[in-house]
N, C-alpha and C positions, 0 to 999 in steps of 0.2 A: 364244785366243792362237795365232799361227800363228808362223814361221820370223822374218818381217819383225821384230814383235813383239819374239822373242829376241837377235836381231843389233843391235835397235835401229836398224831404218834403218825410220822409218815416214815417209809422207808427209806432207810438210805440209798443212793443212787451210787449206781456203780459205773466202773469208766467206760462199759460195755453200752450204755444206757445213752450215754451221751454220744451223740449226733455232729460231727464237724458241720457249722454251719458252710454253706456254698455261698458264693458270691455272687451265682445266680439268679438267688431267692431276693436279694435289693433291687429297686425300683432304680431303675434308667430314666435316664434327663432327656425327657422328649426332644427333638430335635424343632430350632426354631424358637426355644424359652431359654432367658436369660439364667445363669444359675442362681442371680440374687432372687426372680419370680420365684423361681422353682424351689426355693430352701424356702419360702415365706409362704405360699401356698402348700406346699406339700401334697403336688401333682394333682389338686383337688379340680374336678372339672367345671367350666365358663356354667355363669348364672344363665344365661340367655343360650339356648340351642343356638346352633348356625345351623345355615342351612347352605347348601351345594350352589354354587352358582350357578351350576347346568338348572336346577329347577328354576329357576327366572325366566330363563327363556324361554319355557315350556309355554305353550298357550292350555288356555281349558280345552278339554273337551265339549265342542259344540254338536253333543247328537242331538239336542232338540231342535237346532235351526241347519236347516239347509237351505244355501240361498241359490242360485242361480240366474241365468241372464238370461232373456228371452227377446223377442223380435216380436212388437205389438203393435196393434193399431192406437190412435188416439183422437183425441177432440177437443179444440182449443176454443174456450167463449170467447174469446179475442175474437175470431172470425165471426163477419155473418153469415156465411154460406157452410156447406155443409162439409166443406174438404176434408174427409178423413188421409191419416197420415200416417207415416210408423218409427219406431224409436225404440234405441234398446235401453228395457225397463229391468231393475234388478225387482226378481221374484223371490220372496221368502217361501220354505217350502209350500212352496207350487202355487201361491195365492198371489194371484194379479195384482195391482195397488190400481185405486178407483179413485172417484174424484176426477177434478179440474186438471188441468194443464199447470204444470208448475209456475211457468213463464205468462204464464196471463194475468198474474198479477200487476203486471207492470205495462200495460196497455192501459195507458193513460189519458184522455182525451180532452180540450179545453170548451168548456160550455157558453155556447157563442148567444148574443141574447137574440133574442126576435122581434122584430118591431110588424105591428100590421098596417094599413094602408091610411087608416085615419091618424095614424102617429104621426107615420114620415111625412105628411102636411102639417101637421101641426108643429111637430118641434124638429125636424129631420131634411129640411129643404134646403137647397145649397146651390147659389147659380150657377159654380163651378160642376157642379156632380148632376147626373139627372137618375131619377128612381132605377132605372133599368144597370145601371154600371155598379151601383149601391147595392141593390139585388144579387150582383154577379162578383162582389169585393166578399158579399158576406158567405159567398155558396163556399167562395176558395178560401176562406178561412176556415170554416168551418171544417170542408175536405181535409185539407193541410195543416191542420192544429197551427195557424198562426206563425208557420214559415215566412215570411213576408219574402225571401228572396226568389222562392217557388213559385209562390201566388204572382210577384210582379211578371214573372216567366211566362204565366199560365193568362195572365189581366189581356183580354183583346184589346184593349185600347194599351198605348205609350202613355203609362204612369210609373213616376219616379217611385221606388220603394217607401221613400219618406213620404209623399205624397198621399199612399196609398196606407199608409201607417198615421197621419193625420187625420185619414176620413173614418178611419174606422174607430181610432180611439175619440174622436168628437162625437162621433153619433154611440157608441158605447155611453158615454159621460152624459148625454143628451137622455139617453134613457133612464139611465138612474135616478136622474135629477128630476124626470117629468113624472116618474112611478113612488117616487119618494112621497109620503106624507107631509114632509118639511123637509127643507132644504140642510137643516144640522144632523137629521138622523142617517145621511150619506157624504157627510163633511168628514168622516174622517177612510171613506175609499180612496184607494191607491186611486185610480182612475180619473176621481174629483180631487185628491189635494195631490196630486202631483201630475198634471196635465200636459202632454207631448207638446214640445217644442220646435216645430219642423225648422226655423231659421237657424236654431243651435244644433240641432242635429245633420243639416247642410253644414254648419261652418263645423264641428268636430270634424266630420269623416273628410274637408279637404285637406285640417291641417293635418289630420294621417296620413292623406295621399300624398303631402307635400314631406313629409321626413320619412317614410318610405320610400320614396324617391330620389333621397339625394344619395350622392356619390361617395367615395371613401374619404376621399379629399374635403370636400366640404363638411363630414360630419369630424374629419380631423381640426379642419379650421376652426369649428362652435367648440371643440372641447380644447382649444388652445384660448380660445376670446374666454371663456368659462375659465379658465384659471387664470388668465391675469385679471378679471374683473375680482377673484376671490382673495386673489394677491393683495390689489388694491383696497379692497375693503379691510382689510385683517390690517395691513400697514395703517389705514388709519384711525383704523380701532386703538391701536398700540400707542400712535403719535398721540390721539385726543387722551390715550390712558396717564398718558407722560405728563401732558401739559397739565389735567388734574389735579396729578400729584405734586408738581411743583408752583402752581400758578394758588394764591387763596381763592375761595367760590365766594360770590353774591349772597351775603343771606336773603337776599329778596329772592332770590331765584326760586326757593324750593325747600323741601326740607331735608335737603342733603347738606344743610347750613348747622353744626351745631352752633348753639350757645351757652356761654358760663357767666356766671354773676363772681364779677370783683372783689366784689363786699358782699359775702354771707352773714346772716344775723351775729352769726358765733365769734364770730372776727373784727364785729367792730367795741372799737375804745369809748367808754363812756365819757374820758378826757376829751376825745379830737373835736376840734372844733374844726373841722374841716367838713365840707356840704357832702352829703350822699353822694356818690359816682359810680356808675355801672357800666363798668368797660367789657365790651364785646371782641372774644378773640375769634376771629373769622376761620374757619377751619376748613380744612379738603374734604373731599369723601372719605369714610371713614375706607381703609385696608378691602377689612371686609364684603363693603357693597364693590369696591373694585374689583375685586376678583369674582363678583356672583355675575357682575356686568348686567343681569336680569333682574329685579328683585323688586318686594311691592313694595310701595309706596308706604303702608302703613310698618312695615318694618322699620326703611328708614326713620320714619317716625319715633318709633320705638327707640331707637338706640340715640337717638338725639334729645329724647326725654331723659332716659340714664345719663347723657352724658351731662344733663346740663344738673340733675339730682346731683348725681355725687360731688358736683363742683360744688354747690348751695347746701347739703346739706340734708339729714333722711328729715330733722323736725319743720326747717323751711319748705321741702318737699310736700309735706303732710299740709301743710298751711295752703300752698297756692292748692293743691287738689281741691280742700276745703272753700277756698275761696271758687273757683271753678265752679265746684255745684251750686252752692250759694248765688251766682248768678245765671245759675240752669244750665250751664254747658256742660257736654257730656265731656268726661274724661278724653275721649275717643272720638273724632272725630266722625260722623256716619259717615258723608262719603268724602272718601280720604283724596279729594284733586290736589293738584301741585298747588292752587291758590289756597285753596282751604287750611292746608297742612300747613303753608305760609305764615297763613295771619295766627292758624292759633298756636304755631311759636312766638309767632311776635304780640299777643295776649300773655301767655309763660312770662313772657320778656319784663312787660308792662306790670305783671303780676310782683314778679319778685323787686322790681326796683320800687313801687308800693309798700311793700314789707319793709324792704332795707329803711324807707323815707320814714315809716314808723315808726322802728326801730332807732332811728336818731333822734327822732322828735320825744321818745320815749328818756332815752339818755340825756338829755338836753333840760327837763322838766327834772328831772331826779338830779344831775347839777346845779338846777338852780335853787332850788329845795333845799338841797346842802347846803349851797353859800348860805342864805336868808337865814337855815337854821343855826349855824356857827356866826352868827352875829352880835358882836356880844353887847351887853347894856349900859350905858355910860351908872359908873358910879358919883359919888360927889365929891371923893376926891383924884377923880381922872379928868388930867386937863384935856379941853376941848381940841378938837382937831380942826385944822385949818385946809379948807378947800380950794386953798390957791394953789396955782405952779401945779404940777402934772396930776394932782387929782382933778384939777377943773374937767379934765377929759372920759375921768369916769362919776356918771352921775349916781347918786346914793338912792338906791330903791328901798322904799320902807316895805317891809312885808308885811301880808296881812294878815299874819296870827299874831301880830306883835300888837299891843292897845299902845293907849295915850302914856300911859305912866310907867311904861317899862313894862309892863306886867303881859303874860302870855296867854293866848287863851286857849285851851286844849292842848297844856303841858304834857299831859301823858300819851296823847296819838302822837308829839310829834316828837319825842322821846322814842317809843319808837321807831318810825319812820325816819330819822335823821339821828343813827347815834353818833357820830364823831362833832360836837360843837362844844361852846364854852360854857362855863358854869355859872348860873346869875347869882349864887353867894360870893359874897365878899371875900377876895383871897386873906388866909391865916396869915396866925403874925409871923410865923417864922419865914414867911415867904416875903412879905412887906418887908422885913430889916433884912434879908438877904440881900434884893433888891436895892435898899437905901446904903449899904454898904458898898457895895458895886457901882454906886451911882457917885459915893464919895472919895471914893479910889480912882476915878476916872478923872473927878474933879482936879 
């Protein structure tokens, strides 16, 4: 923009001046981009370089190392003699690698004990073994890192492997024990708490010689006896499942007994005169434990607790708990035997028909309370009643808030305590000449 530009005096352009644009000068749609990229980018190039995949495969340049192989001698502390040896070692420019033997780490040897001459009298003596064969068990172990099938190979005398693996782990044990300060501070070596058994070790490797041994046919035959014994058992798992399920269980048996209480507190009538009763319905296993077929003992427990709660009730529930601790017993039994579990369902049992017996004797007192308080008081013009003919059969109890003269003592607790009774004022007169009208109309 120059002066021309800002005054606005620019020349006019003439047809001479203008250029047909070409339609070479637009930008071509790369090849491989969608046109919708390509109109929303505006051929604008990747945020991120790429690079060539041929450069991937390229490795660095390594002038600074030059490796090569070479043909060396060597030295292994494995050996004790002096055997040099040779091996191809990769050399980094031109520098030998120094050090050990790579593979000598793993020469590994077992540290046999030693006993001296005043030992093996002492604690080491054996009528079967004599010092000189003992001397010559320990050289070939020691030789042998404890091949025992080498050393019986190598033993001049005819000893059994196990034999030979007896004496050496007795007199190993032998040592420990006699070097030990106390006998607990080597109670917990392999050696001492798990001491060779040469008679189990004989009877192991015969019964492998013996099913090693057998034929095709006979190991057909055991895996034919093997599945009808698995037949047979599983049939009677099933049968005993069956009769479970349809036959009722012993509640003596166990505590796969549930129990429910008959009469829950909530359900009885303060009317019945009928004596507390606690019917036991005798129940199977539950579903459940039949299908676990495995299960403890304190589970069943548990679910024969719930069942017998929600029969009785969560506030009856609360009570026997209540009462339980009360006489020390834990909720839970400690150790939960099929006896134990037993009785203290049948304690549960004993519990809630206590409650219920309560529970009636409580309704029974509160009935009788009623009667005595709705009893009413002879006035002076109410003729006397006569105790012959079917009242003879119920006898008249005087109660004892009532005094000699009609009069009550402690009118207002038992106003309270008993409001449905009669009233000791003299009925109104409109009630008397109801009454005596009624009485002369019948006349």
């Amino acid at each position: 923009m120059d002066a021309k530009d800002i005054l606005g005096i620019i020349p006019k352009a003439t047809p001479q001046d203008k250029k047909p644009r070409s339609q070479k000068d637009s930008h071509r749609k790369p090849d491989g981009v969608s046109r919708e990229v390509y109109a929303l980018t505006g051929g604008l190039g990747p945020l991120m370089p790429s690079l060539d995949a041929s450069h991937l495969k390229r490795r660095p340049p390594s002038d600074k190392e030059k490796v090569t192989w070479q043909w060396l001698p060597f030295t292994s502390s494995a050996r004790a003699d002096t055997l040099q040896l040779y091996h191809w070692v990769r050399v980094v420019n031109s520098i030998p690698p120094t050090g050990d033997y790579s593979f000598a780490k793993y020469n590994k040897s077992v540290d046999i004990v030693k006993y001296t001459d005043e030992e093996y009298e002492k604690h080491l003596t054996d009528p079967m073994w004599t010092k000189e064969e003992t001397d010559q068990l320990f050289d070939l172990c020691e030789r042998f890192d404890l091949r025992f099938i080498v050393i019986a190979d190598r033993f001049p005398s005819s000893r059994s492997v196990e034999a030979l693996k007896s004496r050496y782990y007795a007199v190993s044990r032998a040592l420990l024990v006699a070097r030990a300060p106390s006998p607990g501070d080597v109670s917990g070596h392999p050696l001492v708490k798990e001491s060779y058994n040469m008679s189990q070790e004989v009877e192991r490797k015969r019964a492998l010689s013996m099913i090693f041994s057998q034929t095709k046919q006979q190991e057909r035959k055991d895996a034919e006896i093997l599945a009808e014994a698995k037949r047979i058992a599983e049939s009677r798992m099933l049968s005993k499942a069956a009769e479970e399920a349809e036959l009722p269980v012993d509640e003596t048996v166990g505590p796969e007994s549930t129990e429910k209480a008959a009469i829950p507190v909530e359900s009885v009538s303060p009317s019945s005169n009928a004596q507390p009763t606690t019917t036991q319905d005798s129940a199977s296993v539950p579903a459940s434990l039949r299908m676990l077929r495995v299960y403890l003992r304190t589970h069943a427990l548990d679910q024969m607790v719930q069942a017998a709660s929600t029969s009785a009730g969560l506030r009856t529930t609360k009570r026997v708990e209540q009462t339980l601790q009360e006489l020390g017993i834990h909720l839970k039994p400690k150790v939960p035997t099929k006896a134990v579990c037993a009785e203290h369902l049948e304690l549960r049992k004993e519990i809630l028909t206590l409650l219920n017996l309560q529970k009636q004797v409580q309704y029974k007192e509160a009935e009788a309370s009623g009667h005595n308080d709705s009893s009413y008081v002879e006035t002076p013009g109410t003729p006397k009643r006569s105790h012959r003919g079917g009242d003879q059969d119920r006898p008249f109890v005087i109660p004892d808030s009532v005094a000699f003269g009609g009069e009550r003592v402690g009118k207002r607790e038992q106003k309270r305590k008993a409001p449905g009774r009669y009233s000791e004022a003299p009925p109104s007169p409109p009630q008397s000449t109801k009454r005596a009208r009624k009485l002369k109309a019948s006349d």
